[in-house]
Each structure stands twice: as C-alpha cells, then as structure tokens.
C-alpha positions in Angstrom: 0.0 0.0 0.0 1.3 3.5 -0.8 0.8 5.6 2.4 1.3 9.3 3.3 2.2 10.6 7.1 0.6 13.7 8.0 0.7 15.1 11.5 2.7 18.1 12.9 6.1 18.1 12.0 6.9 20.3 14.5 5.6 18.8 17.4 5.7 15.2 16.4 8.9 14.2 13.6 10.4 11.5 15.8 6.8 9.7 16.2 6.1 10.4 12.3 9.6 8.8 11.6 8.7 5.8 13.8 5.2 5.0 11.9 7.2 5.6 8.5 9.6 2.3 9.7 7.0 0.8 10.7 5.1 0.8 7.8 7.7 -0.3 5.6 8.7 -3.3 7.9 5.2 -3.8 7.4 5.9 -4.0 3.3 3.8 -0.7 2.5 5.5 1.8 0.8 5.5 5.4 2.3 5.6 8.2 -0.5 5.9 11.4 2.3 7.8 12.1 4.6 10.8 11.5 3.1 12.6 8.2 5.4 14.3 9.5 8.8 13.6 12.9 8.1 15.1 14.0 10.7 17.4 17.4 9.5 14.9 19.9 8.7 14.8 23.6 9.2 11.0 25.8 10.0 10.7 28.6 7.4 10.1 31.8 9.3 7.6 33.4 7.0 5.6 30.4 6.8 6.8 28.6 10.3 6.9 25.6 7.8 9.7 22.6 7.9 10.7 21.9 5.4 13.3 18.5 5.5 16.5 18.2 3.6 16.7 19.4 0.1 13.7 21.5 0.5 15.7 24.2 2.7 15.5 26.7 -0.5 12.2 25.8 -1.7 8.7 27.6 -1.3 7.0 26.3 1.6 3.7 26.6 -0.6 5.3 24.7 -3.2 6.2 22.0 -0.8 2.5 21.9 0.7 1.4 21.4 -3.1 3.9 18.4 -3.8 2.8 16.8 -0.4 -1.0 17.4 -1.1 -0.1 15.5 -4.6 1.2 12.8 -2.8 -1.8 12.8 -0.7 -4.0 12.4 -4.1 -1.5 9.2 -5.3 -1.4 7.3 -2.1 -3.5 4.4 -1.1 -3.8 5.9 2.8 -3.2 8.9 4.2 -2.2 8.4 7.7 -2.0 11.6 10.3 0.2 10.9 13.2 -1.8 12.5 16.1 -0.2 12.2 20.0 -2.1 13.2 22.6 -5.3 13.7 19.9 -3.8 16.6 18.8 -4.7 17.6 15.4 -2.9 20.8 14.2 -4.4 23.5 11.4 -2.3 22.3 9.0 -3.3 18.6 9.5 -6.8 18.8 10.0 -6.8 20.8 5.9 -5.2 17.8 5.3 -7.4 15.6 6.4 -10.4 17.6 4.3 -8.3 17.2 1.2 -7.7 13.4 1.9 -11.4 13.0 2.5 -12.6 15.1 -0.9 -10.1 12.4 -2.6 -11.4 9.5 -1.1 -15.1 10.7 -2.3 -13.4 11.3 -6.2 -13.6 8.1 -8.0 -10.7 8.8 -10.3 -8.7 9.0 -6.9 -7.0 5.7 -5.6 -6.9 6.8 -2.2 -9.2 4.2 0.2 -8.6 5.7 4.1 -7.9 7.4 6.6 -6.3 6.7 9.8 -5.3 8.3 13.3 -2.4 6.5 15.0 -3.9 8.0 18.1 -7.3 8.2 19.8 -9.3 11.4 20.5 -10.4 10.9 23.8 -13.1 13.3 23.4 -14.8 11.5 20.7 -15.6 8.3 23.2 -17.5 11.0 25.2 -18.7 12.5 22.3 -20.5 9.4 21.0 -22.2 9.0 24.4 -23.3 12.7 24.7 -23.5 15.1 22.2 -24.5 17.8 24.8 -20.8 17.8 26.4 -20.0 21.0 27.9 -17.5 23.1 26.9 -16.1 22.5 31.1 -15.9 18.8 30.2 -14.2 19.4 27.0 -11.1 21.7 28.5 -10.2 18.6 30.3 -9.5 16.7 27.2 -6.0 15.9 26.6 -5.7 16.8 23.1 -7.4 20.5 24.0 -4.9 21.0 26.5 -2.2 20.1 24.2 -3.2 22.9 21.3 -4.0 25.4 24.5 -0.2 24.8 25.6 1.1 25.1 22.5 -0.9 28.0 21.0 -2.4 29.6 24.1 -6.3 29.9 24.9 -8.3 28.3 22.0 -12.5 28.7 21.5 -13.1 25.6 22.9 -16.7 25.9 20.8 -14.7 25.7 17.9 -12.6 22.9 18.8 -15.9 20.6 19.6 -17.2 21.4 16.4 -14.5 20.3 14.5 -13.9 17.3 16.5 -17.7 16.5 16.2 -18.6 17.5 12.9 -15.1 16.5 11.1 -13.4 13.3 12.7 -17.1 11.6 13.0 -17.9 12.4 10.4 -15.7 10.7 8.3 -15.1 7.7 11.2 -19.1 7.1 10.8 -18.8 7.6 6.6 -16.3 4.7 6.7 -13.4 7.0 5.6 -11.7 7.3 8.9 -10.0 4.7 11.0 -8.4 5.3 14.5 -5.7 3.3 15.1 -3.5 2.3 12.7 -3.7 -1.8 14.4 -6.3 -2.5 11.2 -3.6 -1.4 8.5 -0.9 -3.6 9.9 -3.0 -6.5 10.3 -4.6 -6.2 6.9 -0.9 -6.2 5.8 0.0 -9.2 7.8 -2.8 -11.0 6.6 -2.2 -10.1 2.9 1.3 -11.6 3.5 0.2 -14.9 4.8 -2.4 -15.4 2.3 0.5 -14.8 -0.4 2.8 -17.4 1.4 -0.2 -19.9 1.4 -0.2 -20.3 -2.4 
C-alpha cells in the first residue's frame, strides 16, 4: 500500500519517523515524509519545515507536492499524539477526505495513529459541555502550544469532522487495522 504521514512536524517528527519504519517493515510503501527525516529547518515566513533538500524551496510549493502525494497514495495516515490535530493537518485531512469521495482518486482511508479521547465521550453525549471538554488531553495540548483556543470551535471540529468521516467509513483510528490487513495479505500470499 502507498501511504502518506501527515501530523505536525513540529511537534511530532520523531513519532512520524517511527510510523514511517513501521510501515515499511510492514511492506507498505511510504511516498511522504521522506525516510528519517530528521534534518529539517522551519521557514520563518511560513513557520513551515521543510526536511533536507527542500531548505531553499517555497514552503507553498512543498505543501502542493505533499497534497499530490496525498492524491496518489492508497492511505493517508495523520500521526496525532495526545489527539492533537494541528491547522495544517486537520486541511489535510479535508483534502484526503474530498479524494477518497473522487472516484478517479485511488486513495481508500484514513487513519489516526492516536485516539481522540473526546470523541468516546462524544459518542455517548452530544451535549458535552465546553467544562468537560477543556479537560481533554488533546485540547490541553493545542492550549499549551498555542495559548487559549475557542473551545466551541474545537468541539465542532472534533464532532462534525473526525465523526464524520469515522461514521462515513473513511476514517480509521488506530493504525492496528492497516498492519494486520498487511500481515494478513502476507500470509495469504505465502499460502499459495
């Protein structure tokens, strides 16, 4: 399977470069990030990394050629600790999700390495309060990074983005299913 890792670079390249081993131990093929990306530099107009050989590029140009490989890949995977889902990722994940609807497109899924604790509650009670939400892990995450955040705005996204595609079948959370679907492709192929 051809898989993309999304996620914030910032926050989150050493977990990104340990899903992007894993997958290919895993025999998938991983078109972005490039492989142990690890020597990287943020843009300051842009506060966009850009990864080795991209140091003199555009940053919008970069966003464009990862967006590409978004459209070409099987998966698109967002590496999410702590349920956080950044600005930049959660665009990403409405791009991958407009390409999963396109039938030209050969991308199948999503997945979130990570679970978004508030989306157990939020199945159980759509009336959360926004107290009950400021204890969530992955709102106190973007509030430490990026300082007070509308936590309105945060259950909204969470409730009318991520469950929305989990319920449409387009979103996975955890990436267990990928690697066991791979695991049993492999010992199907052995078989014969």
């Amino acid at each position: 399977m051809n898989i993309v890792i999304g996620g914030s670079y910032h926050k989150f390249l050493k977990e990104i470069n340990y899903y992007h081993e894993l997958f290919l131990k895993n025999g998938h093929t991983v078109l972005a990030p490039k492989r142990n990306a690890q020597n990287s530099k943020v843009d300051s107009k842009y506060n966009y990394v850009l990864f080795q050989g991209e140091e003199n590029d555009d940053p919008i140009e970069v966003q464009k050629r990862f967006t590409n490989s978004i459209k070409g890949a099987d998966t698109f995977v967002i590496c999410n600790p702590h349920g956080y889902i950044g600005r930049t990722a959660a665009m990403e994940l409405g791009f991958a999700y407009a390409n999963i609807k396109d039938p030209q497109s050969p991308l199948e899924q999503i997945y979130l390495t990570h679970n978004m604790p508030l989306i157990s509650q939020l199945r159980h009670n759509f009336n959360l309060s926004p107290e009950q939400a400021k204890n969530d892990p992955g709102y106190q995450y973007l509030v430490h990074y990026f300082g007070e955040t509308n936590i309105e705005d945060y259950l909204d996204f969470l409730q009318r983005t991520i469950m929305f595609f989990e319920y449409d079948g387009a979103l996975t959370i955890g990436v267990d299913k990928l690697l066991t679907k791979t695991r049993t492709l492999d010992e199907n192929d052995q078989e014969r």
